[in-house]
N, C-alpha and C positions, 0 to 999 in steps of 0.2 A: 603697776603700782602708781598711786599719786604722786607727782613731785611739790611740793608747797617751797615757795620761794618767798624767805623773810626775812626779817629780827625782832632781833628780841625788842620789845617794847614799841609793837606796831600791829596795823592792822592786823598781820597773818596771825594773831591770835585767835581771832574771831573764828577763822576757818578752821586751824589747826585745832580747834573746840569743836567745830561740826567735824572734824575730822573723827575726830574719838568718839562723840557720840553715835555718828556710824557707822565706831568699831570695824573699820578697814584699815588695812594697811596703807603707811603714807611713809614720804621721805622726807623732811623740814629741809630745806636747803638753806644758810643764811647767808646773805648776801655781803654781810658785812665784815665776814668772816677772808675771803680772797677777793682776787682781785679776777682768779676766774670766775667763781661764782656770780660774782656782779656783772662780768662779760656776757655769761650765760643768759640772764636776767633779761641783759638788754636785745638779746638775739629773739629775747620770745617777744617782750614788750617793748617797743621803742623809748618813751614815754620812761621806762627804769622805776616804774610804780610799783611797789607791794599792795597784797598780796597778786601773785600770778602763780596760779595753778596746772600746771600738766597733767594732763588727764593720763588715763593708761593706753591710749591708740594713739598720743602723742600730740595731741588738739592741747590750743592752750586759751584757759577760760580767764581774763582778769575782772576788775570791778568785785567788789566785797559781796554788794546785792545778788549779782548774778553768778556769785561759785554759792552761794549760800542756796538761793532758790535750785540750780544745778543738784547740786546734793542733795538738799530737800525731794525735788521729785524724782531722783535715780534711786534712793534710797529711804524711799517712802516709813519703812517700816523704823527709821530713829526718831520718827517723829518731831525733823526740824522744820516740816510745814505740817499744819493741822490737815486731816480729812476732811473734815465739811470743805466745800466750795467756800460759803461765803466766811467761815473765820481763815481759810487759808486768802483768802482774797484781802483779807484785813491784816493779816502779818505779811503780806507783801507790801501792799500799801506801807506799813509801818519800815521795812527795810531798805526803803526805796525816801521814805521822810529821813532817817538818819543820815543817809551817805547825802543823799542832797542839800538837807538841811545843816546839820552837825557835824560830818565830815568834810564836806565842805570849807567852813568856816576853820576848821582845824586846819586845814592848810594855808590858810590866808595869816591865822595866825603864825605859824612856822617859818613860812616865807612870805612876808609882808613882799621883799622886793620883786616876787614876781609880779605885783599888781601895780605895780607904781611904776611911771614914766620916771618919774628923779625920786631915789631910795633914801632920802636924807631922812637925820635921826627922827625927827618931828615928823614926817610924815609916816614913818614905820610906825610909830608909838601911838600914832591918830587912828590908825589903821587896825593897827593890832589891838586896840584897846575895844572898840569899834566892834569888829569881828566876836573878841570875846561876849560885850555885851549882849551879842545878837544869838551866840552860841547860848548863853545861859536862858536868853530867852526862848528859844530855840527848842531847848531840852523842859523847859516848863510846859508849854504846849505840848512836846510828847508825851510829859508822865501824865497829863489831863486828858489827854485823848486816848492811849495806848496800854493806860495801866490796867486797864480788863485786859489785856490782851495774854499779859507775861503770865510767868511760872511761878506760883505760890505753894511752892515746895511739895506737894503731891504725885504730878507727872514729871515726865522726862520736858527736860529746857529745850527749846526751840528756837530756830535761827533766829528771830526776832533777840530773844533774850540775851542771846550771847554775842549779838554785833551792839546791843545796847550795852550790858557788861562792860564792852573790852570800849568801845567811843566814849564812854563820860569819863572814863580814865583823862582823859586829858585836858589841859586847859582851865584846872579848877574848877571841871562842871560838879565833880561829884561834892568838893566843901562847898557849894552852892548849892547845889539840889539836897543837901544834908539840911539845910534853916527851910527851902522855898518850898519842897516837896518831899518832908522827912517819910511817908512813904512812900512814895517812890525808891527814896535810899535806899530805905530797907528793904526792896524787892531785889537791889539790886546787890548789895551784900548778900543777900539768900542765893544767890545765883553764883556768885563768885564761892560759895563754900559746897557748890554742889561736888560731890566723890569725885567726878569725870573730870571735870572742868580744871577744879581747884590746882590738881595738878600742871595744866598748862598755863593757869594765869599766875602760878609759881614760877613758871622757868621764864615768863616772859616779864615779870615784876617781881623778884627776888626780895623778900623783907631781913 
């Protein structure tokens, strides 16, 4: 069985959605939950990064892009990378823009002071201000270049879909992408009330 190691209101939603949509068995582990759990975490990943995934021979996959692609090609038939070569070469490309471009920046904004030699209030605030600007711009260029790419409610969503879903959550991309690229938004609400989904971006974002 899969172990997913997370919480609530973090990357491992993304997976925990390709999880379902691959319809296998999996175990959420939250790390936030003990203080073993989070031991466990750090035995796999040094680093203490979510998502980190256990495979079932006991191999441990981290990175968002690569438990996503992993899935996608083990479990071809959920349809979380396309069959053509060249559009699954294009939702790679797209999974690999996010964590580098947008995830990225979302950590810069949460911890400013890892990046700063002296963490003073003004320099966190330059920073973090900074990063955001560069996030919102960040995600404009995606919905311009990637919006052929997503799920307009016909097929099954695809890892593309659901690591972009669960990344604009944060950091006021989405009341942003709501004025800059209101379709866009709206792919992105369609995706968030898919049957599969809906239910895990529920326990990870409770209303």
């Amino acid at each position: 069985m899969y172990q997913l190691y997370g919480h609530p209101n973090s990357g491992a939603a993304a997976i925990e959605a390709a999880l379902e949509l691959c319809a296998i068995p999996y175990r959420f582990i939250d790390v936030a939950a003990s203080a073993e759990a989070e031991r466990a975490l750090e035995k796999l990943n040094p680093l203490k990064q979510i998502p980190a995934l256990e495979l079932p021979d006991g191999s441990i996959l981290t990175e968002s892009a690569a438990i996503l692609i992993h899935l996608g090609l083990t479990f071809p038939s959920s349809g979380l990378l396309p069959d053509d070569p060249i559009e699954r070469d294009q939702a790679i490309r797209g999974l690999v823009y996010i964590v580098s471009n947008c995830y990225s920046a979302i950590g810069i904004i949460d911890y400013p002071e890892r990046w700063l030699l002296k963490a003073d209030e003004a320099s966190r605030e330059n920073l973090m201000a900074g990063a955001r600007k560069r996030l919102h711009w960040s995600w404009e260029v995606f919905a311009d270049e990637f919006s052929g790419e997503l799920y307009l409610g016909e097929e099954t969503p695809g890892a593309l879909d659901v690591l972009a879903a669960v990344v604009s959550r944060w950091a006021g991309s989405r009341e942003h992408l709501r004025n800059a690229r209101p379709g866009f938004y709206a792919w992105l609400t369609r995706i968030d009330r898919h049957p599969t989904l809906a239910p895990v971006f529920a326990r990870h974002w409770p209303t």
